[in-house]
C-alpha positions in Angstrom: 0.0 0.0 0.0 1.3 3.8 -0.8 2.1 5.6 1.9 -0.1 9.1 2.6 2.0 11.6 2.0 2.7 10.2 -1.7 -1.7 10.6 -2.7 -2.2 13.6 -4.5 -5.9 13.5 -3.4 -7.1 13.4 0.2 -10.4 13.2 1.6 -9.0 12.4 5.2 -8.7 14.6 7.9 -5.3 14.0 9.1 -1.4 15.4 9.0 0.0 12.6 6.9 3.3 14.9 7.2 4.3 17.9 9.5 5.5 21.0 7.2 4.3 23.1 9.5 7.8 24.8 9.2 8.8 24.8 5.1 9.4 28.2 4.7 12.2 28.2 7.5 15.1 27.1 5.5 14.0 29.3 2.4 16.4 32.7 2.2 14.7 35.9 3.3 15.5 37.9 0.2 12.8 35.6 -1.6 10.4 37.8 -3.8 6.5 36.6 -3.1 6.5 36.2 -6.9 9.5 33.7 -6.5 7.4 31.4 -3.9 5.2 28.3 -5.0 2.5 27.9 -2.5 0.2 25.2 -2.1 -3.4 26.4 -0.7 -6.9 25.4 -0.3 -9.9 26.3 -2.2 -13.0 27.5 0.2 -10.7 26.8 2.4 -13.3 26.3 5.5 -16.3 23.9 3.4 -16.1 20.8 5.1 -18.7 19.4 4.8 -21.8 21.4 5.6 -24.1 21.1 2.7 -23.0 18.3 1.4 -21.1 16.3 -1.2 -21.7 19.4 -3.8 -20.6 21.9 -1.7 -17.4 20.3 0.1 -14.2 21.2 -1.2 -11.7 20.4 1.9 -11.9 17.9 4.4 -8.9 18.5 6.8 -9.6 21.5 9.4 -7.8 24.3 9.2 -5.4 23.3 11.8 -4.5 20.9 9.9 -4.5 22.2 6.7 -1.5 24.9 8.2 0.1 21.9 10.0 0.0 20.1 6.2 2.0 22.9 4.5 -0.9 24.9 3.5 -0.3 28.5 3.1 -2.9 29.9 0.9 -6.4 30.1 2.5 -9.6 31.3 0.7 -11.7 32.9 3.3 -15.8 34.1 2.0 -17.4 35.5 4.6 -20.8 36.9 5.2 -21.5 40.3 6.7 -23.7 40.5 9.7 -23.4 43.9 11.3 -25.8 43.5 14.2 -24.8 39.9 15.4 -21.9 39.2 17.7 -19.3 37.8 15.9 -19.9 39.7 12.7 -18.5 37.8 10.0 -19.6 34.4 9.4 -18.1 31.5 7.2 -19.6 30.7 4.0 -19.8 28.6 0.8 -22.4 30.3 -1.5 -26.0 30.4 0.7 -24.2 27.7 3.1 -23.0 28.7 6.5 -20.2 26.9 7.0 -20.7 27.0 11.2 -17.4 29.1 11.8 -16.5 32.9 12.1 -13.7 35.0 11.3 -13.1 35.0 15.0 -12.7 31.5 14.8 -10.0 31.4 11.6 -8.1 34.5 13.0 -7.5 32.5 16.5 -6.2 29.2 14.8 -3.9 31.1 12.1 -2.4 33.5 14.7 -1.8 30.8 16.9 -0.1 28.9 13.9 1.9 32.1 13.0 2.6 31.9 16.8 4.1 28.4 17.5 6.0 29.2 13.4 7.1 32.5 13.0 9.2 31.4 9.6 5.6 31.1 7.7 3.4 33.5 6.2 -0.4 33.1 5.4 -1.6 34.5 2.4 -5.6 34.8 2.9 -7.8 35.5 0.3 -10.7 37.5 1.2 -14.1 38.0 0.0 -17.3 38.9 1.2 -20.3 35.2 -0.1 -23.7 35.2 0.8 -24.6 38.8 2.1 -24.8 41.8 -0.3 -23.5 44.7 1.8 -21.7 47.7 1.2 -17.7 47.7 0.5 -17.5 50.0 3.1 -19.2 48.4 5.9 -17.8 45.3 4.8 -13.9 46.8 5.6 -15.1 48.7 8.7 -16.1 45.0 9.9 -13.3 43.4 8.4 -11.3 46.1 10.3 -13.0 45.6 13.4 -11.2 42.4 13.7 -7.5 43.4 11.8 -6.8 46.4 14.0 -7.4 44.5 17.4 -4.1 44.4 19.2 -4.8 41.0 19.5 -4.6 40.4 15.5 -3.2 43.7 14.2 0.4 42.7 15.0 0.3 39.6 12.7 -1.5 41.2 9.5 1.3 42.7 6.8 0.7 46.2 6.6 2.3 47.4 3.7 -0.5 48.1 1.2 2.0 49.7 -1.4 4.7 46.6 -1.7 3.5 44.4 -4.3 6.1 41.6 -4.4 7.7 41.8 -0.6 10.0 39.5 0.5 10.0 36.6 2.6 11.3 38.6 5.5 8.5 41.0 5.5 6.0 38.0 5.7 7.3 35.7 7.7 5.0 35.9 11.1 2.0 37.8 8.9 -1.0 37.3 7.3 -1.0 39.0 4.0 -4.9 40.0 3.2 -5.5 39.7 -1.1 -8.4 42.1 -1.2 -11.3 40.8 -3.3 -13.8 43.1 -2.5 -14.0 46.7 -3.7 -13.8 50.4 -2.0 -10.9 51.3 -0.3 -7.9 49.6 -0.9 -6.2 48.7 2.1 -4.3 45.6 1.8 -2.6 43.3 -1.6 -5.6 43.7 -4.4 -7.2 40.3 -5.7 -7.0 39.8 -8.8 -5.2 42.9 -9.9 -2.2 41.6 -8.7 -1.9 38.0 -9.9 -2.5 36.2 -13.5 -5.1 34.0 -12.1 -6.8 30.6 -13.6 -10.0 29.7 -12.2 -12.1 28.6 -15.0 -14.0 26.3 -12.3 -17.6 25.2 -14.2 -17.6 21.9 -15.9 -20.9 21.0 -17.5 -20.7 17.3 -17.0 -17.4 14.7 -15.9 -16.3 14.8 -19.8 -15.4 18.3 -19.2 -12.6 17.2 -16.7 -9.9 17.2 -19.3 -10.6 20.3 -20.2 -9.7 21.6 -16.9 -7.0 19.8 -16.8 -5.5 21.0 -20.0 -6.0 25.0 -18.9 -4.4 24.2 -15.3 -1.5 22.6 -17.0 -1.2 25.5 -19.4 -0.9 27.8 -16.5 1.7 25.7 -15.0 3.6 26.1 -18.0 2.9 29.8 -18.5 4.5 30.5 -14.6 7.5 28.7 -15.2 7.9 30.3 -18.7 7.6 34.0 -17.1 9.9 32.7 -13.7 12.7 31.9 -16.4 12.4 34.6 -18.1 12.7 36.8 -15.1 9.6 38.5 -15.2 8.5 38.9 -11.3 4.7 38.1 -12.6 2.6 36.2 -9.4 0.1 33.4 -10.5 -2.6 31.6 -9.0 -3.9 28.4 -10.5 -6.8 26.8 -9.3 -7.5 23.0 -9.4 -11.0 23.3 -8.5 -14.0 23.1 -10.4 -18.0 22.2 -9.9 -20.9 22.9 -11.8 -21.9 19.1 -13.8 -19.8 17.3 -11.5 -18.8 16.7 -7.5 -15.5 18.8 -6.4 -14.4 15.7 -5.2 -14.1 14.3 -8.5 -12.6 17.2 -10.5 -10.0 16.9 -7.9 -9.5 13.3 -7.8 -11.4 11.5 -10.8 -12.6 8.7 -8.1 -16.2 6.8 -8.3 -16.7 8.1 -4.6 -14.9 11.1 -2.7 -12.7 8.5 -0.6 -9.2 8.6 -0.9 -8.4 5.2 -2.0 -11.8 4.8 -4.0 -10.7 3.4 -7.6 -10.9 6.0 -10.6 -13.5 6.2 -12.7 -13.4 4.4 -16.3 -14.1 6.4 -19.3 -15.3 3.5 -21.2 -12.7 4.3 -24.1 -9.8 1.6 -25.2 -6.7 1.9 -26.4 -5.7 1.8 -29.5 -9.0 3.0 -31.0 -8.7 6.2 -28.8 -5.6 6.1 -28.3 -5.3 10.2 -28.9 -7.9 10.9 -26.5 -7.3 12.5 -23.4 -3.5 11.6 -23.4 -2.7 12.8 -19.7 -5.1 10.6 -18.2 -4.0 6.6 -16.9 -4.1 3.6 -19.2 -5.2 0.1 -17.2 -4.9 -3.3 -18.5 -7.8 -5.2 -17.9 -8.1 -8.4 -16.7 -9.9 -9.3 -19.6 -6.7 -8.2 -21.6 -8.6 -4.8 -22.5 -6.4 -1.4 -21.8 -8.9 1.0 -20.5 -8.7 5.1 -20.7 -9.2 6.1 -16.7 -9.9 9.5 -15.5 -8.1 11.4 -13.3 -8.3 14.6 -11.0 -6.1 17.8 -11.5 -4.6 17.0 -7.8 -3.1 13.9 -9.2 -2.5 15.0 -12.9 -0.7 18.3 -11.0 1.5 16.3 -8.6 2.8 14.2 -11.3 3.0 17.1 -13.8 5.2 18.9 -11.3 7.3 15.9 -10.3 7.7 14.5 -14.0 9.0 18.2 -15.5 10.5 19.4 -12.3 9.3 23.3 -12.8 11.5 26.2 -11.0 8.4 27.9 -10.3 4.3 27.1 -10.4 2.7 29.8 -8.2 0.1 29.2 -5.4 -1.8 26.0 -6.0 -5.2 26.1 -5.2 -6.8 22.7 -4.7 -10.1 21.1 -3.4 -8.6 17.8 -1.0 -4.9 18.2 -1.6 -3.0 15.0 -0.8 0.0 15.1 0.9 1.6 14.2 -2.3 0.1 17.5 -4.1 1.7 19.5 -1.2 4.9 18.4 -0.6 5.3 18.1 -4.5 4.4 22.3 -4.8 6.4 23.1 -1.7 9.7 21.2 -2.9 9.6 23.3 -6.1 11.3 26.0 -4.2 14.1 24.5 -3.5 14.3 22.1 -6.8 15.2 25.7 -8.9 16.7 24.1 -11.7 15.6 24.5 -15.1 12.4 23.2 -16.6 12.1 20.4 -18.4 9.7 22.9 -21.4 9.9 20.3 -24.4 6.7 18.8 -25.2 6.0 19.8 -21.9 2.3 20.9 -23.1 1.9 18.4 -25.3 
């Protein structure tokens, strides 16, 4: 059986590998735009909802603990209630707060003062004003007890590793008043998440690996662009699949086939696995963008891929994004897109 860390697609709960201190041996003149991240898509939709709506199924905690440092945070605005700002995915409350993410990632930040947490934010669900969106965001930023671990310099766009390590750096996706890193202005982003139906998976694949490609390209080339490339995608099919490619969300649950043979199509869908039946027939499998990425990234050995945005990251997908910083050698680029 193959050890945890090596999956690319996780629907466990666990810490299959303590990184929860990566960034420490990386030098402190590293540009953001220079770091490949690995992070979580809806970072806090675990479940609530159900199989449609969950992306992730390790907690936060453990998400940070797993080498996660990208976190996407949608929160609805509730100015009279207590806590203010509650979790959500879509019209699903998610049972947690802002209150609640802010306490575990300071207390990560805490205990590992070499990391940084770059945390998307956005306001789901609610509909109200940029303005008293910030002022509540703000509420919570400015508290001595959080204020001292958010980065606070609005006008670097590319800071270095020194600057971060210890902070939260807030990517704005809201409007009004700019007062942290701006989302998207600041990043070439991929997030073409709806797939109509599962024969759309490819697809997906094909513009995630593009991206790939494209950040390495532009790292080589010395261009200091940032990119953010998101595995996800819903819409026609479970999250759980587009990530993994499984029958059922279950880590070790067996791919799904495609029902195509080799040789007649043989040129279909290159990328994904070819099985030899027992019945001597070599099926066409699918397969998720966790998997397809890790082995992408571990077959071409890229100096650079960005943040990584995944539903159920396996260890493998991880520690495959995370060792790209210190791999730096150059890409393998021919055929690489092919």
């Amino acid at each position: 059986m193959i050890n945890s860390i090596n999956y690319g697609y996780s629907h466990d709960n666990d810490v299959a590998q303590d990184r929860s201190q990566w960034m420490a041996k990386l030098n402190d003149n590293t540009p953001l735009s220079s770091l490949s991240i690995p992070g979580t898509h809806d970072t806090m939709s675990l479940g609530w909802g159900g199989v449609i709506a969950q992306t992730q199924s390790k907690s936060l905690k453990n998400q940070l603990l797993s080498g996660i440092r990208y976190l996407d945070i949608r929160l609805g605005a509730y100015p009279n209630d207590p806590d203010l700002l509650y979790s959500y995915h879509g019209f699903i409350y998610l049972h947690s707060t802002f209150t609640n993410i802010l306490e575990i990632v300071t207390s990560f930040l805490k205990s590992n003062p070499s990391e940084t947490i770059l945390m998307r934010i956005k306001q789901e669900h609610t509909t109200k004003p940029d303005n008293v969106f910030l002022s509540l965001l703000n509420k919570f930023l400015q508290n001595p007890k959080y204020s001292n671990y958010v980065y606070k310099n609005k006008k670097q766009n590319n800071p270095f590793l020194k600057e971060l390590r210890g902070k939260i750096l807030i990517l704005q996706n809201f409007g009004g008043k700019i007062e942290w890193m701006p989302y998207p202005a600041s990043f070439y982003i991929q997030d073409d998440y709806w797939l109509k139906s599962i024969w759309e998976l490819y697809s997906k694949w094909e513009k995630v690996k593009d991206y790939l490609y494209k950040a390495n390209q532009s790292f080589l080339s010395g261009e200091h662009e940032k990119f953010i490339n998101y595995l996800s995608g819903t819409g026609g099919c479970f999250p759980y699949f587009v990530a993994s490619g499984h029958v059922q969300p279950n880590t070790c649950s067996p791919q799904l086939p495609t029902g195509l043979t080799e040789p007649k199509f043989h040129s279909y869908y290159p990328d994904f696995p070819r099985v030899k039946l027992n019945s001597g027939i070599v099926m066409i499998f699918f397969q998720g963008t966790d998997i397809l990425t890790m082995n992408y990234i571990k077959k071409f050995n890229p100096s650079y891929v960005g943040i990584i945005v995944a539903d159920f990251p396996g260890q493998g997908l991880i520690n495959s994004v995370i060792d790209v910083n210190f791999n730096k050698k150059k890409a393998l680029t021919n055929n690489c897109c092919a």
